[in-house]
PDBQT receptor file of N, H, CA, C and O in Angstrom, charges set to zero:
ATOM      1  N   UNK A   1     148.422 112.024 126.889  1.00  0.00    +0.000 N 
ATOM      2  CA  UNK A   1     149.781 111.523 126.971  1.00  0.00    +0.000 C 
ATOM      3  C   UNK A   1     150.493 112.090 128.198  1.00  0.00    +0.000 C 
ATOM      4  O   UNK A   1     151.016 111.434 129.098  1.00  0.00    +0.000 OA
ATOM      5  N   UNK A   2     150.436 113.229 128.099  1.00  0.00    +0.000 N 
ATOM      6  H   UNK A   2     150.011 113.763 127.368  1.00  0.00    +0.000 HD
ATOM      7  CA  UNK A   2     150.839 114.279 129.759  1.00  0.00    +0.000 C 
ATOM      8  C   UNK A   2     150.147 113.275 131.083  1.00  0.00    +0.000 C 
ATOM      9  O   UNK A   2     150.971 112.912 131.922  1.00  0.00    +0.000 OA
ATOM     10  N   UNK A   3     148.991 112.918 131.248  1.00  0.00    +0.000 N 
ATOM     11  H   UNK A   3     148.321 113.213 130.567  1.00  0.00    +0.000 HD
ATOM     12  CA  UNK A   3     148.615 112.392 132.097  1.00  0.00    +0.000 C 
ATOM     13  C   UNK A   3     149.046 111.175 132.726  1.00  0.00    +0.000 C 
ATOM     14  O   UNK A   3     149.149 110.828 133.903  1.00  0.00    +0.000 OA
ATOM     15  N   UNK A   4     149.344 110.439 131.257  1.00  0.00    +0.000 N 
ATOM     16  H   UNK A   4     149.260 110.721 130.301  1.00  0.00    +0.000 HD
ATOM     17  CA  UNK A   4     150.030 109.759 131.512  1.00  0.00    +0.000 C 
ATOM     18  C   UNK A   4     151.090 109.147 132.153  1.00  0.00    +0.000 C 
ATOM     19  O   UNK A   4     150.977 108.179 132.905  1.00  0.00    +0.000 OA
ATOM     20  N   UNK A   5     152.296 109.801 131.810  1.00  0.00    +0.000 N 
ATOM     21  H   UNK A   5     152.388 110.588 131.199  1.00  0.00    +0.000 HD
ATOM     22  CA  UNK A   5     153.132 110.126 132.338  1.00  0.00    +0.000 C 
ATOM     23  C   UNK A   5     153.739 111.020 133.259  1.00  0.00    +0.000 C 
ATOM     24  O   UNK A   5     154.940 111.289 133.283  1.00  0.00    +0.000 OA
ATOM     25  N   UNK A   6     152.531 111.644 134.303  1.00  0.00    +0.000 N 
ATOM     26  H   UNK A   6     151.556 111.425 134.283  1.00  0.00    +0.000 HD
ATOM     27  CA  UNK A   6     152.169 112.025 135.471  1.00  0.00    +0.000 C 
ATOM     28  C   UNK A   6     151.859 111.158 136.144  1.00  0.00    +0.000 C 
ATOM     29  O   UNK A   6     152.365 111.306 137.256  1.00  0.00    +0.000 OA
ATOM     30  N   UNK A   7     150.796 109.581 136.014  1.00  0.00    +0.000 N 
ATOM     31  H   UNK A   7     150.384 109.460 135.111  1.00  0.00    +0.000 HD
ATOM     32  CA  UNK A   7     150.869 109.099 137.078  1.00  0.00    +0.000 C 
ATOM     33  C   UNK A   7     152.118 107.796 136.368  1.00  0.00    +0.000 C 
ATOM     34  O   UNK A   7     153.123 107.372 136.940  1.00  0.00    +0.000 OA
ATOM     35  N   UNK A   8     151.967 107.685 135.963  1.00  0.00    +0.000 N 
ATOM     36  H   UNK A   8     151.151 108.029 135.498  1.00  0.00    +0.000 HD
ATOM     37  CA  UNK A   8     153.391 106.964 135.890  1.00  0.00    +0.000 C 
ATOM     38  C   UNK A   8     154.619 107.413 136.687  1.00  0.00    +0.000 C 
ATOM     39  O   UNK A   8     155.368 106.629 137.269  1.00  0.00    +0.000 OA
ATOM     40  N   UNK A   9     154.757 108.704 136.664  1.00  0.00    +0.000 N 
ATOM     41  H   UNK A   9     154.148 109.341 136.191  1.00  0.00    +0.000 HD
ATOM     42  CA  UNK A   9     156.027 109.183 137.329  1.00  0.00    +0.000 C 
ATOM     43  C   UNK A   9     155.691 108.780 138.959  1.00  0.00    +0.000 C 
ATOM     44  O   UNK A   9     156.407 108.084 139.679  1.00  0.00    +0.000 OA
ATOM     45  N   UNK A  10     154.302 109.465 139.352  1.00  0.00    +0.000 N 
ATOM     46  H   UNK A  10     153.721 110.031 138.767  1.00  0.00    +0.000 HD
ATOM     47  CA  UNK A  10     153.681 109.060 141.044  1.00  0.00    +0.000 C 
ATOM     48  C   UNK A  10     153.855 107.619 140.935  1.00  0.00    +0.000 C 
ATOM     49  O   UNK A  10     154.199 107.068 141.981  1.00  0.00    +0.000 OA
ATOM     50  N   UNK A  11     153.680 106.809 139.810  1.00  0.00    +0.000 N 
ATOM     51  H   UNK A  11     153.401 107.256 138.961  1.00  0.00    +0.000 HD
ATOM     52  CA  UNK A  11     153.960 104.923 140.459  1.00  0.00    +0.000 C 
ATOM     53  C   UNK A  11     155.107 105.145 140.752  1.00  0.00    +0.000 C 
ATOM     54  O   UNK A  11     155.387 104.654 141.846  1.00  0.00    +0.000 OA
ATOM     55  N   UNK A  12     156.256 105.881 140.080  1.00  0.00    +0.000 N 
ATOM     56  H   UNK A  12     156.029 106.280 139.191  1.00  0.00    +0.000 HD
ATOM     57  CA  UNK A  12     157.688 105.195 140.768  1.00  0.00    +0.000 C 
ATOM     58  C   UNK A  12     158.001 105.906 141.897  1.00  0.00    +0.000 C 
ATOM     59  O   UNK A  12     158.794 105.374 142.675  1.00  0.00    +0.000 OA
ATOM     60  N   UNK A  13     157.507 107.116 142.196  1.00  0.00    +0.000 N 
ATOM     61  H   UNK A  13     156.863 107.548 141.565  1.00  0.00    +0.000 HD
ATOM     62  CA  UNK A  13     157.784 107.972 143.493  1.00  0.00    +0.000 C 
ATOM     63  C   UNK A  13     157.759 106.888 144.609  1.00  0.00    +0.000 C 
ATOM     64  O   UNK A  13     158.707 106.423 145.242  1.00  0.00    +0.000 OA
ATOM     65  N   UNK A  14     156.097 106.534 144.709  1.00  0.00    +0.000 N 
ATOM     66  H   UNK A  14     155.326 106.912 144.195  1.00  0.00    +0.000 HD
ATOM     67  CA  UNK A  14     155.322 105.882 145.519  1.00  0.00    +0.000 C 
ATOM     68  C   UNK A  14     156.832 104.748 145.860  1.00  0.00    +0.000 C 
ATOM     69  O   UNK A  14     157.399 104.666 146.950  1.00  0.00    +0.000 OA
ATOM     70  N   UNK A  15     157.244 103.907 144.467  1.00  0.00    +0.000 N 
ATOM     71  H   UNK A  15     156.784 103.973 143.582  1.00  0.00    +0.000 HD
ATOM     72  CA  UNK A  15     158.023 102.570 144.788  1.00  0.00    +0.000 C 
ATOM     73  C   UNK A  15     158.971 103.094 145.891  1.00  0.00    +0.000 C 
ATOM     74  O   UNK A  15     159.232 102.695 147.026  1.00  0.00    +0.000 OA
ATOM     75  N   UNK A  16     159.432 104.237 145.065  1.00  0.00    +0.000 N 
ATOM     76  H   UNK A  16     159.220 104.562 144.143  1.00  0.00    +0.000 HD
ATOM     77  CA  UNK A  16     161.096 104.916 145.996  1.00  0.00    +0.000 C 
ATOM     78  C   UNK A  16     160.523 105.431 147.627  1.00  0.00    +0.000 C 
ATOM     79  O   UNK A  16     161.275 106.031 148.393  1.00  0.00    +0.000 OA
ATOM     80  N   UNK A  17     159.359 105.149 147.915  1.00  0.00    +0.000 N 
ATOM     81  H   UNK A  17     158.747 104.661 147.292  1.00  0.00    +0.000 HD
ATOM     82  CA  UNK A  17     159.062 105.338 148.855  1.00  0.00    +0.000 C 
ATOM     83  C   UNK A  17     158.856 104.371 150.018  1.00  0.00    +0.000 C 
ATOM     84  O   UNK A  17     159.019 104.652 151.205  1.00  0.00    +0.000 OA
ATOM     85  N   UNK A  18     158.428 103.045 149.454  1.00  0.00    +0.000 N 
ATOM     86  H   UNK A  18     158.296 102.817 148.490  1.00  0.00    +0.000 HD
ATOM     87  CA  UNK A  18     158.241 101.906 149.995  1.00  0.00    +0.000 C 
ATOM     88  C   UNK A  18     159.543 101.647 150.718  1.00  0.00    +0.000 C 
ATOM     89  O   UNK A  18     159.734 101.283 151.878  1.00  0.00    +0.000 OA
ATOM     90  N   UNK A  19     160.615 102.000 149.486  1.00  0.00    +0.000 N 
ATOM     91  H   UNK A  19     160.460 102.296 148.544  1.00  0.00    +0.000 HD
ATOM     92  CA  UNK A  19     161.883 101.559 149.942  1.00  0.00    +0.000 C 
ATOM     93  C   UNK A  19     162.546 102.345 151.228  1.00  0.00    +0.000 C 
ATOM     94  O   UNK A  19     163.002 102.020 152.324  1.00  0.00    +0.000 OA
ATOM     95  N   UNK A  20     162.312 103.750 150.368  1.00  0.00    +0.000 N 
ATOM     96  H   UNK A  20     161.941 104.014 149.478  1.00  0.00    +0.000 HD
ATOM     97  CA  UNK A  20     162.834 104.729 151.668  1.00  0.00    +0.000 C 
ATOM     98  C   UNK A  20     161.918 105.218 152.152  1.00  0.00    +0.000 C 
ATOM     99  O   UNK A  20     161.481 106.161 151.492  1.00  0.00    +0.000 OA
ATOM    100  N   UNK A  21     161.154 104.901 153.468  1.00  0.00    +0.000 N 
ATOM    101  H   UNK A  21     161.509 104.135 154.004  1.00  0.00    +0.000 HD
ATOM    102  CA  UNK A  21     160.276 105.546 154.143  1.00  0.00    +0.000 C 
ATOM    103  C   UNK A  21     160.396 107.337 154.581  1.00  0.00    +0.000 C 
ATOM    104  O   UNK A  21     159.521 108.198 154.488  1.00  0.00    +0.000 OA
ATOM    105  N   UNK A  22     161.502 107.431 154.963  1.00  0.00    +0.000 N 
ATOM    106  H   UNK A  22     162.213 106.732 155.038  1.00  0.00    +0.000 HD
ATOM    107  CA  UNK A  22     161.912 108.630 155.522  1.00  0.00    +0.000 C 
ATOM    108  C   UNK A  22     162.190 109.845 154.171  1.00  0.00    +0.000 C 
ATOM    109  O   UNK A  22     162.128 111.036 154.478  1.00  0.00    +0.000 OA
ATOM    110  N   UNK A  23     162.377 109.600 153.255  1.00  0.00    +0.000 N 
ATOM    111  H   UNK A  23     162.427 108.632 153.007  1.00  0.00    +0.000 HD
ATOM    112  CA  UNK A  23     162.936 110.307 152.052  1.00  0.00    +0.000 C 
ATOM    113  C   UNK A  23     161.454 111.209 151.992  1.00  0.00    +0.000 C 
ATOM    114  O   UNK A  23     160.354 110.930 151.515  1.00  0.00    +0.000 OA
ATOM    115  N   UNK A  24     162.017 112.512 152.763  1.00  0.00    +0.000 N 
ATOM    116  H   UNK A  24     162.911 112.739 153.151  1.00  0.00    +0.000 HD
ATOM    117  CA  UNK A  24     161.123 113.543 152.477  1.00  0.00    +0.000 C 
ATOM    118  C   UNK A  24     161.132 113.753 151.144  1.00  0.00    +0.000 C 
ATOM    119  O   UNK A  24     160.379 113.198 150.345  1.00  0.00    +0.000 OA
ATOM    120  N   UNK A  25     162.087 114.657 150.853  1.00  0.00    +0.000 N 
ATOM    121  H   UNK A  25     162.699 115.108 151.502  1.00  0.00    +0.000 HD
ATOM    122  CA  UNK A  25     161.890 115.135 148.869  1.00  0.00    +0.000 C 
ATOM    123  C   UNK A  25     160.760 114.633 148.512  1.00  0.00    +0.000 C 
ATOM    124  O   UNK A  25     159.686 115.221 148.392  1.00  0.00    +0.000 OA
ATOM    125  N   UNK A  26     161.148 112.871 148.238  1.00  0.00    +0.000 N 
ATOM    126  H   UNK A  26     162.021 112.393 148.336  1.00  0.00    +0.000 HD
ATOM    127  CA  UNK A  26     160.021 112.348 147.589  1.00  0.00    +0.000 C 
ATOM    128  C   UNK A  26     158.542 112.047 147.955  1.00  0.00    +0.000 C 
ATOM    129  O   UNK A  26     157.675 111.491 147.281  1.00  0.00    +0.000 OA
ATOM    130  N   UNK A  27     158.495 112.534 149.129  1.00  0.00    +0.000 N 
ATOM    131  H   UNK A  27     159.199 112.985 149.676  1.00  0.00    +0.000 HD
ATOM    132  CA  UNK A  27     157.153 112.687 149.713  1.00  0.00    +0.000 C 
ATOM    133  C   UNK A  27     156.812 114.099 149.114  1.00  0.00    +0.000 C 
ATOM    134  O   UNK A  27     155.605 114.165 148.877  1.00  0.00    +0.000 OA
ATOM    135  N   UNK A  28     157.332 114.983 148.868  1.00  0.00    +0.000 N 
ATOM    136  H   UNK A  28     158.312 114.930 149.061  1.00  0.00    +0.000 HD
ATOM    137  CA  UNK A  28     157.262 116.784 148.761  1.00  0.00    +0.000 C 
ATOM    138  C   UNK A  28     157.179 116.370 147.039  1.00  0.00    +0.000 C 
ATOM    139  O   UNK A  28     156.340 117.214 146.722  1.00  0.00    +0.000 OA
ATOM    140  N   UNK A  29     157.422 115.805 146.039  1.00  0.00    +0.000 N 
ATOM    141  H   UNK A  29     158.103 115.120 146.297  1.00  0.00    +0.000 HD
ATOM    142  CA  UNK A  29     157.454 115.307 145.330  1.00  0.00    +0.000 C 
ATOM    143  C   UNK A  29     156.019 114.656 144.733  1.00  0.00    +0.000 C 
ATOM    144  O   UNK A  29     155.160 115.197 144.038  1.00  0.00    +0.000 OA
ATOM    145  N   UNK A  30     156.085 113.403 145.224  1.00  0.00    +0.000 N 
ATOM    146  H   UNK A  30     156.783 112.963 145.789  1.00  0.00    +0.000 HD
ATOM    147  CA  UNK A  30     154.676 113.027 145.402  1.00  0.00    +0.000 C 
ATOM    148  C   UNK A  30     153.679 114.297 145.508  1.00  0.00    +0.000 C 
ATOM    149  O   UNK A  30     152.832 114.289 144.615  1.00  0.00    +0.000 OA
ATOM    150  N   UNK A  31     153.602 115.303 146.337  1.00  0.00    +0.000 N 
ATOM    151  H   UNK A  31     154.290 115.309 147.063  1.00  0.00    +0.000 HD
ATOM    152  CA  UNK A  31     152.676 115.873 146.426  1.00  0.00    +0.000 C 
ATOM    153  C   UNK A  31     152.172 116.757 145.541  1.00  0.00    +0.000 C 
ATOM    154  O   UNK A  31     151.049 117.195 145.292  1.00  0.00    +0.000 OA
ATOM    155  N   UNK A  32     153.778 116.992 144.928  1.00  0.00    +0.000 N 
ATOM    156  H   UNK A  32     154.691 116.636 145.130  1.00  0.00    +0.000 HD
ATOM    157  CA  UNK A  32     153.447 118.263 143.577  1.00  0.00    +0.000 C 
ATOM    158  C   UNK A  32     152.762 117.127 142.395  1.00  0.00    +0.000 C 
ATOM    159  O   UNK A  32     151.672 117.494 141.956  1.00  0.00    +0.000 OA
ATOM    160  N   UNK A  33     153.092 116.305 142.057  1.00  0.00    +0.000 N 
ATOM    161  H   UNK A  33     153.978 116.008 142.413  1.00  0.00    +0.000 HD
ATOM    162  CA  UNK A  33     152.845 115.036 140.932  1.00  0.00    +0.000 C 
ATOM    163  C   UNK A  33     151.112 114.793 141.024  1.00  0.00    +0.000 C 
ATOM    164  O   UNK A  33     150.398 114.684 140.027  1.00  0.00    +0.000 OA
ATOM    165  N   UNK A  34     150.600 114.732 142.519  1.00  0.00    +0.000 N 
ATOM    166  H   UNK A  34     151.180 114.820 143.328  1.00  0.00    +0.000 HD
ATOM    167  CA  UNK A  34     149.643 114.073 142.500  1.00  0.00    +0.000 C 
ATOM    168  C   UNK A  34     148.597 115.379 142.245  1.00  0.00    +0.000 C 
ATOM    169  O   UNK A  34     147.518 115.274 141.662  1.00  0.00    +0.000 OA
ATOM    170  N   UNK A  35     149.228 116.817 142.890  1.00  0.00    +0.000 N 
ATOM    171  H   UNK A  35     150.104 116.902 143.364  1.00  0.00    +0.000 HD
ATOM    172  CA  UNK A  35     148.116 117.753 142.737  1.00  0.00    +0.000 C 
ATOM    173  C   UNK A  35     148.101 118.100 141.223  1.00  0.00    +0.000 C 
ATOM    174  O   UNK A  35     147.025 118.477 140.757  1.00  0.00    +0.000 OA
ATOM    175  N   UNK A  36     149.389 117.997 140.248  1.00  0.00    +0.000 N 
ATOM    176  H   UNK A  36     150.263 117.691 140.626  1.00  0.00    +0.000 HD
ATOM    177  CA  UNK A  36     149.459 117.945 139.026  1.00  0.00    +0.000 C 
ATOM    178  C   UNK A  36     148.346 117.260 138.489  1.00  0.00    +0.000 C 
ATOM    179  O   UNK A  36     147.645 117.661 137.559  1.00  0.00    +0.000 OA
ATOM    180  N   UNK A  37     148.208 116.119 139.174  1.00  0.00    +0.000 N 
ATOM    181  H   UNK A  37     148.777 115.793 139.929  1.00  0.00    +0.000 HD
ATOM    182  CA  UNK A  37     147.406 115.016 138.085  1.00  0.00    +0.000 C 
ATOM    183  C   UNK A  37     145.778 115.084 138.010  1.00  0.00    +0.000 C 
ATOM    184  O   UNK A  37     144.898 114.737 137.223  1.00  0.00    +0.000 OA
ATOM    185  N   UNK A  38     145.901 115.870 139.557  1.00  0.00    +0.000 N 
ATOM    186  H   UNK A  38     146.617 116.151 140.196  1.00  0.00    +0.000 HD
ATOM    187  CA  UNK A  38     144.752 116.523 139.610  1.00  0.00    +0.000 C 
ATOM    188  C   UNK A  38     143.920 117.778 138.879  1.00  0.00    +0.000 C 
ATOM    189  O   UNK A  38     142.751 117.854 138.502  1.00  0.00    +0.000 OA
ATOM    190  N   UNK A  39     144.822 118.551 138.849  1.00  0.00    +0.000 N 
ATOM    191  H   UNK A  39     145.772 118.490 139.155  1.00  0.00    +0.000 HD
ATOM    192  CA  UNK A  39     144.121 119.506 138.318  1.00  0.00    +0.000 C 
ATOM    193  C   UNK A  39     143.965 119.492 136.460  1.00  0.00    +0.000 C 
ATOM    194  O   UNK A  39     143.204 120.134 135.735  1.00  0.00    +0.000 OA
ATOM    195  N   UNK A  40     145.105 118.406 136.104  1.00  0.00    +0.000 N 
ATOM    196  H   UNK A  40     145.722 117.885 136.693  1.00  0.00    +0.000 HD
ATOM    197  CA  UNK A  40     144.727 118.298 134.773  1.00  0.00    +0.000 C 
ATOM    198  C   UNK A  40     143.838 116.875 134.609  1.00  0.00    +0.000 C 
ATOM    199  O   UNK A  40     143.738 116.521 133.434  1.00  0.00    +0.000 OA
ATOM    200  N   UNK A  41     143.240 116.086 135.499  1.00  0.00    +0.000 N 
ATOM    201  H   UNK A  41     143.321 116.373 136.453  1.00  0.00    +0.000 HD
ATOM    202  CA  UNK A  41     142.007 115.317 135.307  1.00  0.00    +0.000 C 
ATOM    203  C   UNK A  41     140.964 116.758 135.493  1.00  0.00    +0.000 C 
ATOM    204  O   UNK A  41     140.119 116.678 134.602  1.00  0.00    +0.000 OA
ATOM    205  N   UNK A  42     140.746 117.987 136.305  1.00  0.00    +0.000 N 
ATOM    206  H   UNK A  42     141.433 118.051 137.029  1.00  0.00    +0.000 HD
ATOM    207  CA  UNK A  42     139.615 118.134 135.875  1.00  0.00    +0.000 C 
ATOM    208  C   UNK A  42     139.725 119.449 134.966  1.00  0.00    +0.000 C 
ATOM    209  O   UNK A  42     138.745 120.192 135.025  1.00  0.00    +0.000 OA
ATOM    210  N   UNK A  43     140.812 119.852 134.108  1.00  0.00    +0.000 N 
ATOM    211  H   UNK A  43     141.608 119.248 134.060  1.00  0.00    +0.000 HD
ATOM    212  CA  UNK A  43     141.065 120.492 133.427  1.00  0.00    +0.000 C 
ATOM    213  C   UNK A  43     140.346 119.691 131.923  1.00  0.00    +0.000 C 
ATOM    214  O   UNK A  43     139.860 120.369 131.018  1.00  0.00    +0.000 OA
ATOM    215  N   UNK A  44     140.401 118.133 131.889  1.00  0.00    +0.000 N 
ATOM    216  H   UNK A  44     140.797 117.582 132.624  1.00  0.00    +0.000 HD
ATOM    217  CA  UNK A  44     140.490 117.449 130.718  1.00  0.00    +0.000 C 
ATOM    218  C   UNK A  44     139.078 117.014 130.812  1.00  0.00    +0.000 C 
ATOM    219  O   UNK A  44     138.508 116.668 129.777  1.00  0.00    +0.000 OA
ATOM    220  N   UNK A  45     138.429 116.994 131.992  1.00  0.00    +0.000 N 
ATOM    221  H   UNK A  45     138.892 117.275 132.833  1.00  0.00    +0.000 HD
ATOM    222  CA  UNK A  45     136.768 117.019 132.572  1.00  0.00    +0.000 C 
ATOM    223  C   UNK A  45     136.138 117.887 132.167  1.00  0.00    +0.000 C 
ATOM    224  O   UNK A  45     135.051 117.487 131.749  1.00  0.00    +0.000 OA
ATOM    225  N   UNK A  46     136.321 119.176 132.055  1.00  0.00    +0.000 N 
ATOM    226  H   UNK A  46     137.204 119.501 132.394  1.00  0.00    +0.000 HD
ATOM    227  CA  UNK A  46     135.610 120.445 131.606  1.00  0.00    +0.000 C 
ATOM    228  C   UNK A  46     135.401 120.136 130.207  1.00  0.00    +0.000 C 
ATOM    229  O   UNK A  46     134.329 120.436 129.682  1.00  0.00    +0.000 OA
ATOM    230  N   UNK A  47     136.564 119.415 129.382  1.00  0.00    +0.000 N 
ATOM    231  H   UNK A  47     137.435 119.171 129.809  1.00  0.00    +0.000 HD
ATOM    232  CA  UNK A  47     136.266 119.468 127.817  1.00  0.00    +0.000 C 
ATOM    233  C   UNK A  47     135.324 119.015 127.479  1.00  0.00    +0.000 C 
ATOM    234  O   UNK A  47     135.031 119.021 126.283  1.00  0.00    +0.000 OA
TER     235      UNK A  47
């Protein structure tokens, strides 16, 4: 369910990004979200 709604949150980053190209935050954002999603795909891999 967590995972879930980890990349769900990165789909709407990504949108707010399309829109605003320049909007650092959400690039700095994006990055924490996606390494999030990462380390709990191979956190949930080990099981």
């Amino acid at each position: 369910m967590v995972l879930y709604h980890l990349i769900k949150k990165a789909v709407a980053i990504r949108k707010c990004l399309e829109r605003n190209k320049k909007d650092k935050d959400s690039k700095f954002r994006l990055i924490l979200v996606e390494s999030r999603i990462h380390k709990l795909t191979l956190l949930l891999q080990q099981d």
